[in-house]
MARFIZA-437372 format. One record per atom (N, C-alpha, C): x, y, z. Coordinates in steps of 0.1 Angstrom, whole numbers, plus 5000, padded with zeros to 4 digits. Example, Ala and Ser with C-alpha at 12.3 -4.5 7.8 and 13.67 -1.06 7.14 Angstrom:
# residues 2
513249435078;512349555078;513249675078;512849785071;513749895071;512950005079;
***
This chain:
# residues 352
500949885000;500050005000;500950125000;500850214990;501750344987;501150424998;502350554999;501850635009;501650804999;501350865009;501250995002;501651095012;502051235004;502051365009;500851445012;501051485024;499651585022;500451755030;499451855027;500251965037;499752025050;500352035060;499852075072;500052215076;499252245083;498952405088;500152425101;500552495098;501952525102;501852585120;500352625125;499852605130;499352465140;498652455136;497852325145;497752185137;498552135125;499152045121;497951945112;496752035115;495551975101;496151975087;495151925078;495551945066;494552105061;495452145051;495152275043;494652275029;494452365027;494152355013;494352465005;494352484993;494952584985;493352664983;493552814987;492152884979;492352974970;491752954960;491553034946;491653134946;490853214958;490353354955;491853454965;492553364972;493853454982;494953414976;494353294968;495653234965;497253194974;496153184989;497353114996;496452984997;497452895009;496952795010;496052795031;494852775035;494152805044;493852675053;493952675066;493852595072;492152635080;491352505076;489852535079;489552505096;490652455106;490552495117;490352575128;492452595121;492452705133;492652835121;492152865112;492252965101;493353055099;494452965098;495853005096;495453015080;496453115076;497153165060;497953145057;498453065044;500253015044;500653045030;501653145028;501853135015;502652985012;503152984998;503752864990;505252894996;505952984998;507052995003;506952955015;506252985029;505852925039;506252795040;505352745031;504852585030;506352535028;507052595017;508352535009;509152505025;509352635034;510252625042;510252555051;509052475052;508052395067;508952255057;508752245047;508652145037;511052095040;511252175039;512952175040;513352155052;512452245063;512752155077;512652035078;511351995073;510751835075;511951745067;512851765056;513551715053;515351705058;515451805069;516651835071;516351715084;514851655088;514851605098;514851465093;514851475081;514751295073;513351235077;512751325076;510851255083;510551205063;510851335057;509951275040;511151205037;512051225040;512951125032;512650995032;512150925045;512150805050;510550805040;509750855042;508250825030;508550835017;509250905014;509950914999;510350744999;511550695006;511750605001;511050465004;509750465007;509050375012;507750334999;507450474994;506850474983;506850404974;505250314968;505650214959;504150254948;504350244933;503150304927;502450164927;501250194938;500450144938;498750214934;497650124936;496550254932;496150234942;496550194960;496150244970;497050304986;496150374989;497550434999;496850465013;497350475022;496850525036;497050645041;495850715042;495550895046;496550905057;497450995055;498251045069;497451125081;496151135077;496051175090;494851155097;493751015091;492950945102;493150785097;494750795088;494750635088;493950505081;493050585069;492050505064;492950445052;492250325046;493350255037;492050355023;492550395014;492150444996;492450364987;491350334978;492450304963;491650424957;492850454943;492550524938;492850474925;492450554913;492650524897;493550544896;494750464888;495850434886;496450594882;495550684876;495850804868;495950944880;495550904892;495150994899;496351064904;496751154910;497951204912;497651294926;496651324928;496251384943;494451364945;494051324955;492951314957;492651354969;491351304977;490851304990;490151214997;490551205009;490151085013;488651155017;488051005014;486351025016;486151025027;486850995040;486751005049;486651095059;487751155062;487951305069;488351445061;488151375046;488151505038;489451575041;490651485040;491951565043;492351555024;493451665020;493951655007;495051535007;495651454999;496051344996;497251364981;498351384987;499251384971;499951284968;499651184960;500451044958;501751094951;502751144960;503751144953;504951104942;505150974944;505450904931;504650904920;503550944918;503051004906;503251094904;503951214907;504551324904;506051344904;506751214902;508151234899;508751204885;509751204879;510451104869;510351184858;509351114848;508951154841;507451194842;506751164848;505551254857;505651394859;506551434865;506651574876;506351674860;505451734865;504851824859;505951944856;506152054849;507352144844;506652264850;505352274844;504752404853;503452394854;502652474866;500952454869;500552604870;499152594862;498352734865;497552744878;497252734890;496452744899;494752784900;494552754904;493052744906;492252894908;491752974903;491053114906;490153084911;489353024908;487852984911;487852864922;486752854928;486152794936;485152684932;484452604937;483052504937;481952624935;481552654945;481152744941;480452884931;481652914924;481852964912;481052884902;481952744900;481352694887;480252634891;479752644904;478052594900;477052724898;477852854903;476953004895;476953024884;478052954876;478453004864;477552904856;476652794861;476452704856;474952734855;474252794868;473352874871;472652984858;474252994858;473853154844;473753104832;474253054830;473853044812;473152924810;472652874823;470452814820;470052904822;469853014824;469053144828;468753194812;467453244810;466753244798;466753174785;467053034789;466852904775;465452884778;465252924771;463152914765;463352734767;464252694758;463652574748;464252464762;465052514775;465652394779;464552354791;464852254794;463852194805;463752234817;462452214824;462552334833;463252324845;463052194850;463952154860;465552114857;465852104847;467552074843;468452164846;467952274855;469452314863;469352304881;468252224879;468052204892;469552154902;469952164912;471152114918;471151994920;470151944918;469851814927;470151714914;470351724902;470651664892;472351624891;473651744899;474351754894;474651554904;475851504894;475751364893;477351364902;477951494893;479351454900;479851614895;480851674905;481451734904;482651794906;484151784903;485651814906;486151894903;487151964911;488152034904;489651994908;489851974892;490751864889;491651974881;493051954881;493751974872;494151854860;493851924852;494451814839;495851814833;496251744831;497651744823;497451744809;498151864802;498251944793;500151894786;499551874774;501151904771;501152024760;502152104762;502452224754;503752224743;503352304728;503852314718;504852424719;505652434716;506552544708;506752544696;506952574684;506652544675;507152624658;507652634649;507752694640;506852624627;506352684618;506052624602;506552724595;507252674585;507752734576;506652704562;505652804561;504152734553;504252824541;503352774528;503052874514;501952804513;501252894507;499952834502;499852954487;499352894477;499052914463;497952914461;497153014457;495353014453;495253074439;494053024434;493453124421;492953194424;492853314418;492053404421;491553494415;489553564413;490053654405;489253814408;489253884398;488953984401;487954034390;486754094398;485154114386;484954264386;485054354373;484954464376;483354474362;482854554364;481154544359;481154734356;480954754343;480554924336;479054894325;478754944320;477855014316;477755104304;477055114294;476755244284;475455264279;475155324274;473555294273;472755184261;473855064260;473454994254;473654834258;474854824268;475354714270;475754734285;475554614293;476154624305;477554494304;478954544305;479554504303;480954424319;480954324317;481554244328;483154204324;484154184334;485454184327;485854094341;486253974338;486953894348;488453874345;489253894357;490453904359;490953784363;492453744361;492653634366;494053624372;494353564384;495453584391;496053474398;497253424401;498153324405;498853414413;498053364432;498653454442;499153364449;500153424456;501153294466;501253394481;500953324496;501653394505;502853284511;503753354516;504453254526;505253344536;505853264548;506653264560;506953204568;507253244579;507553154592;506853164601;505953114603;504653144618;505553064626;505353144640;505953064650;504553104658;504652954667;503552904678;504252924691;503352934701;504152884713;502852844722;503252764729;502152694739;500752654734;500952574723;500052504716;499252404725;498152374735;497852284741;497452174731;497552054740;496551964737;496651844750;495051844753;494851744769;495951584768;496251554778;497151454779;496551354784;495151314787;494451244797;493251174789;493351094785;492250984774;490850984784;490551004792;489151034795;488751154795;489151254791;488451404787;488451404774;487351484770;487051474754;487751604750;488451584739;489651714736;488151814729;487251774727;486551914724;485952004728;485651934742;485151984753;486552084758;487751994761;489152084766;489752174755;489252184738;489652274732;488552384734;487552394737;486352494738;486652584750;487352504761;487352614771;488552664774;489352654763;490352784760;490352884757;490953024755;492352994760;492752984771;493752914778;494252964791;495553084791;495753184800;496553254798;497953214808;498753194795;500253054799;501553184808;500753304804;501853424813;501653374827;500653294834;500653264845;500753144852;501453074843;502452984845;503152984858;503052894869;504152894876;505252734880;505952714885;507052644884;506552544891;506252404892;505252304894;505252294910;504452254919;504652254935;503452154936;503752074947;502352024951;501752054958;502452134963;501252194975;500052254969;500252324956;498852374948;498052294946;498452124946;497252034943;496652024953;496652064971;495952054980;494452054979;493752014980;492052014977;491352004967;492451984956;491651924944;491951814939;491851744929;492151604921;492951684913;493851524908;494951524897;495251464891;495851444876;496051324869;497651314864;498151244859;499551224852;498651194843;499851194829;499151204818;499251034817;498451014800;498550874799;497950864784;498451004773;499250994765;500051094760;501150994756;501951014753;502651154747;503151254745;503551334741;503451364726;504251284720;504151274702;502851174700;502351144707;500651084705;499851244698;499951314711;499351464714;499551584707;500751484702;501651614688;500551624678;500251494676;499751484659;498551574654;497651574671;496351664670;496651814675;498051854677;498451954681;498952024666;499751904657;499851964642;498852014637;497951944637;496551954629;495952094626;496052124643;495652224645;496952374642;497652364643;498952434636;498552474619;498552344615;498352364599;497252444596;496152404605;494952504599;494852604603;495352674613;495252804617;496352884606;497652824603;498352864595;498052914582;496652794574;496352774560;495252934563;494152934579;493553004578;494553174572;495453204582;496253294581;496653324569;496653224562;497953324552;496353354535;495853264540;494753274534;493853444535;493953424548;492853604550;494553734546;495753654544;496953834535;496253804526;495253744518;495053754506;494153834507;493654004504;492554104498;492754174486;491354244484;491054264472;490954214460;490354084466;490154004452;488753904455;487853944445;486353874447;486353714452;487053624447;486953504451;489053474455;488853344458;489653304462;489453174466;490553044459;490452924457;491552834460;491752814472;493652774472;493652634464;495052604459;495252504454;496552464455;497152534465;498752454470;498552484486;499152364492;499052454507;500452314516;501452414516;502952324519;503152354534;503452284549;504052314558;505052254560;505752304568;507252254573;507652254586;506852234595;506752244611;508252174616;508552284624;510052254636;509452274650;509252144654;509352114671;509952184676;510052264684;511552354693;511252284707;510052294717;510152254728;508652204734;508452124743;507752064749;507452074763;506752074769;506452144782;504952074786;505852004799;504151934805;503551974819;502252034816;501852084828;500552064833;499752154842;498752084845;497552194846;496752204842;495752294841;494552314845;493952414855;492852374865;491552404855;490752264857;489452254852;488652224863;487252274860;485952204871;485352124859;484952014865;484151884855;482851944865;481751914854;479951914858;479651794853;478751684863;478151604851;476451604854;476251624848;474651634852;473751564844;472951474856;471951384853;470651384847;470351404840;468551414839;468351334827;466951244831;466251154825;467351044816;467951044830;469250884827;470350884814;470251034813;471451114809;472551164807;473651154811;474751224816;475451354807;474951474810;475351614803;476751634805;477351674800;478851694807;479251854802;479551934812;480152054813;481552104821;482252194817;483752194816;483652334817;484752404833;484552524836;486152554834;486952684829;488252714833;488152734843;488952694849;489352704865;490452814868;490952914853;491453054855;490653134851;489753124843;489053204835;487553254835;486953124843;485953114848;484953074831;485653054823;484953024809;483852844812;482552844809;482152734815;481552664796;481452524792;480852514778;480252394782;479352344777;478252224778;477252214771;477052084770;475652094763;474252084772;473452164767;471652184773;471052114761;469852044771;468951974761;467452074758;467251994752;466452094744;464651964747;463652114754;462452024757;461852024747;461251874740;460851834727;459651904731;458851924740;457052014739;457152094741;458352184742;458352284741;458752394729;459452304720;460052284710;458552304699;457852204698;457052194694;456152324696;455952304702;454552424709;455152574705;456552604704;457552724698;457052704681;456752594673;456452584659;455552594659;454352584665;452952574663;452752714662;453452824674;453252944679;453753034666;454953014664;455553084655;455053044638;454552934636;453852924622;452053014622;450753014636;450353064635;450653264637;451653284639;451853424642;452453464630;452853374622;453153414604;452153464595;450753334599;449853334590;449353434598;449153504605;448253624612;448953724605;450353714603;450753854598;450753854584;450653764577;450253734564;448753804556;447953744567;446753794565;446753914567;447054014579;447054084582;447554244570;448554144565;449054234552;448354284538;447254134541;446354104526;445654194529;445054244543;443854324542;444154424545;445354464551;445954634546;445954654530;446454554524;446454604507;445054594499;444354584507;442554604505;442054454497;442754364499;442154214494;441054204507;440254124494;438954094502;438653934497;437953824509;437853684505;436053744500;
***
């Protein structure tokens, strides 16, 4: 049975937790405040005394471990990297998931709260005509975390051209002929677009469309990986691969590229590409971890799934749509045509 890290209040020796909105980390006790430097230095004592050293080397990756501090045995998903015990609700950092090739390069922190993304979740079911009436009810939500995800990030150069036809329609007049003149043209752009911090999710149970919708994150706030930030939330190591993550990270490179060099092209009526070349240079790679809130919400044996930034407070999901109300919106809006229809016939003085 693996053991884990957790962090204690420097104070009265509970566990703490990281909050969003002070961005220190807070002990729900005795309501001590700790910054990350704090922590670091509590963290260096504890090691000058060989207390983590001896749990460091005791540690074995397993998917279960015992809470440090009411002793309960956990398993967890092999992927999990910090959790909570269900028990006393202390934070839990399986630290051998976060070494090696694991250990994360850098993490964005959490802004938001629980709280937050269930307001934010609140608001935008607020005036859907068509959604059901009880589906934002709270009592539906099925499950809800805030989890950081592991992210791997691009650096990037393409050295791209793209070649289009193209032409140009100019239209005169005399008082006998209306006369049309089409132009024709062979336009080329090219350069070097450089990328930087291209995401793409590292974790095969989140759906990358859902994690490409609730971008961007802003990577200026980047900081240098610590576990103490994972205090009170869930976490994963990744489980794929890097050059797995590349391929849909290219994808996305090339098109934004093709989009680009496509809109230098103005002043010209149409436009038709028919060459489109890239030459992408990898420069660097960077694995980190990025705070999301997961929603899953239940109705009529359903599972909705919604996805909040956890910097940004950006929330995207899908809402169902009530089929009788749906209906009863066509019935409404086809008789309120023919009313205005008619309505028109007997202003223009038609009579049945």
């Amino acid at each position: 049975m693996g053991k884990v890290l957790d962090c204690k209040c420097l104070n009265c020796g509970a566990s703490i937790k990281f909050n969003p909105k002070k961005q220190k980390f807070i002990c729900e006790y005795c309501r001590g405040e700790f910054t990350l430097d704090e922590i670091n230095k509590q963290k260096e004592e504890l090691k000058k005394e060989n207390k983590l050293t001896r749990e460091f080397d005791k540690m074995q990756d397993m998917s279960g471990y015992h809470c440090n501090n009411c002793g309960a045995s956990i398993i967890s998903l092999d992927n999990i990297s910090s959790t909570t015990c269900i028990y006393c609700k202390s934070s839990a950092i399986i630290k051998n998931r976060l070494t090696g090739i694991y250990k994360p390069d850098s993490i964005i922190p959490f802004k938001y709260k629980k709280e937050d993304a269930i307001n934010k979740f609140k608001e935008i079911c607020k005036g859907r005509l068509l959604m059901p009436k009880d589906f934002s009810n709270l009592k539906n939500i099925s499950d809800m975390e805030g989890l950081y995800v592991p992210f791997w990030l691009y650096d990037l150069d393409n050295d791209t051209y793209l070649g289009a036809d193209c032409t140009r329609v100019s239209t005169w007049m005399d008082s006998r002929y209306i006369y049309t003149k089409t132009s024709y043209y062979k336009v080329s752009r090219s350069g070097v677009l450089s990328f930087q911090s291209v995401p793409n999710d590292a974790a095969t149970r989140f759906d990358d469309k859902i994690m490409n919708a609730i971008e961007p994150f802003d990577y200026r706030e980047l900081k240098e990986f610590n576990p103490s930030y994972l205090a009170g939330f869930l976490s994963e190591k990744y489980d794929v691969e890097h050059d797995v993550a590349y391929e849909n990270a290219r994808e996305r490179i090339e098109e934004d590229s093709k989009i680009y060099l496509k809109n230098q092209i103005t002043g010209y009526n149409s436009t038709i590409v028919k060459e489109f070349v890239n030459n992408i240079n990898l420069k660097e790679t960077k694995y980190v971890l990025l705070p999301v809130f997961v929603l899953n919400i239940k109705y009529k044996d359903k599972i909705y799934h919604f996805a909040m930034n956890g910097q940004t407070g950006k929330l995207v999901g899908e809402i169902p749509v009530d089929k009788k109300k749906l209906i009863l919106l066509i019935i409404i809006t086809f008789i309120v045509s023919i009313l205005l229809i008619l309505g028109i016939f007997i202003l223009q003085g038609y009579r049945w």
